[in-house]
N, C-alpha and C positions, 0 to 999 in steps of 0.2 A: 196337750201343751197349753199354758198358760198365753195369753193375749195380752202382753204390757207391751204399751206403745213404747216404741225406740226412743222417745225425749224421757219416759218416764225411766227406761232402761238405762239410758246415759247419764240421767241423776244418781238411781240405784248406784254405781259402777263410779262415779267420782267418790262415793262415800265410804268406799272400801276397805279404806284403814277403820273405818268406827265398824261395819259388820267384823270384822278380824279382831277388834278387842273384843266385841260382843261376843265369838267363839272362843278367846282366852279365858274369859271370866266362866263360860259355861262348862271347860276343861280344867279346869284348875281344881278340883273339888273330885275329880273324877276318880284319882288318884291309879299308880301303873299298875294295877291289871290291865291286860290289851285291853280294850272294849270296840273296838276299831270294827269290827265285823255290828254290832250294837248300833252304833250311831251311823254306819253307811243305811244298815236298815233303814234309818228313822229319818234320813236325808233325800230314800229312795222314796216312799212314802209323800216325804214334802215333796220332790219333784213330781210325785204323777199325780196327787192328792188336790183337789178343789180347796177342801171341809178343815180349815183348822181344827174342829172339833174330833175327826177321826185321826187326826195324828196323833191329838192329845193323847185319845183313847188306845190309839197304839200303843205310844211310850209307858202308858199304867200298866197297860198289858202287859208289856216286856217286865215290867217291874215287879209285876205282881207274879211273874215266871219267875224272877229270882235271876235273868238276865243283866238287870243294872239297879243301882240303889236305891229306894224307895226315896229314902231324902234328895238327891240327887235328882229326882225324875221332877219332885216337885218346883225344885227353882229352877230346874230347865226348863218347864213348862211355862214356870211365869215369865222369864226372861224371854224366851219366845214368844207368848203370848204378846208382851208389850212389845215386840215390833210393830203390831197394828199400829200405833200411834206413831210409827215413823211413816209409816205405811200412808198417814192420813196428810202428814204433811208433805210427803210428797206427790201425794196424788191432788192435793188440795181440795176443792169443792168436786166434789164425783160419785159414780153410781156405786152404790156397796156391793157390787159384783169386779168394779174395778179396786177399789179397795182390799178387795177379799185376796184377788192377783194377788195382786204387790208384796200385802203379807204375804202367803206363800211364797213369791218369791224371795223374800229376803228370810224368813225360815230356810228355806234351801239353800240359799248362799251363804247361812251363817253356818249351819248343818255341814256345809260344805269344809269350812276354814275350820270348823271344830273338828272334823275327822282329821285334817292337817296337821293342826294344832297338837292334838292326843296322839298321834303315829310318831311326829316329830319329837315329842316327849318320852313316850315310852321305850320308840328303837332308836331316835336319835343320840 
């Protein structure tokens, strides 16, 4: 389990409306086939995962399985990737092992509102 300090946490968690568009925008594209069992994977992964780079590397993988859409993998990957840069404002001046948290936490909690988002959409 990841180590963000609870002030860092209670910022994460005011900004919860912007991670929830940030998982509308990454579902929207997705289009209704389920993919639901897809993206808990790839939420599963950011919850127990350190390594942005090995999530990345997961989502390709699913893709290049023929799992989820090649185009599709890519702007999720960048759209996630640019959370670091929320990552950096909220963590302000800090060690890039706290940084690295934080991404991963809010990958996880967007990952989280995108599998929402897309079950919502498709059996809603």
């Amino acid at each position: 389990m990841r180590k963000v300090p609870v002030r860092l946490r209670q910022q994460i968690e005011k900004q919860d409306d912007r991670w929830v568009q940030k998982a509308e925008l990454l579902t929207k594209d997705l289009g209704k086939d389920n993919k639901e069992r897809q993206l808990r994977n790839i939420q599963n992964i950011a919850e127990t995962s350190e390594s942005w780079k090995a999530l990345a590397l997961f989502v390709r993988y699913q893709a290049a399985r023929g799992y989820i859409d090649k185009d599709w993998t890519e702007r999720a990957i960048a759209l996630l990737e640019s959370l670091e840069e929320d990552a950096r404002v909220i963590t302000g001046p800090a060690e890039p092992e706290m940084i690295r948290a934080v991404h991963m936490e809010l990958v996880s909690r967007v990952m989280g509102y995108a599998v929402r988002c897309h079950v919502s959409a498709v059996k809603g």
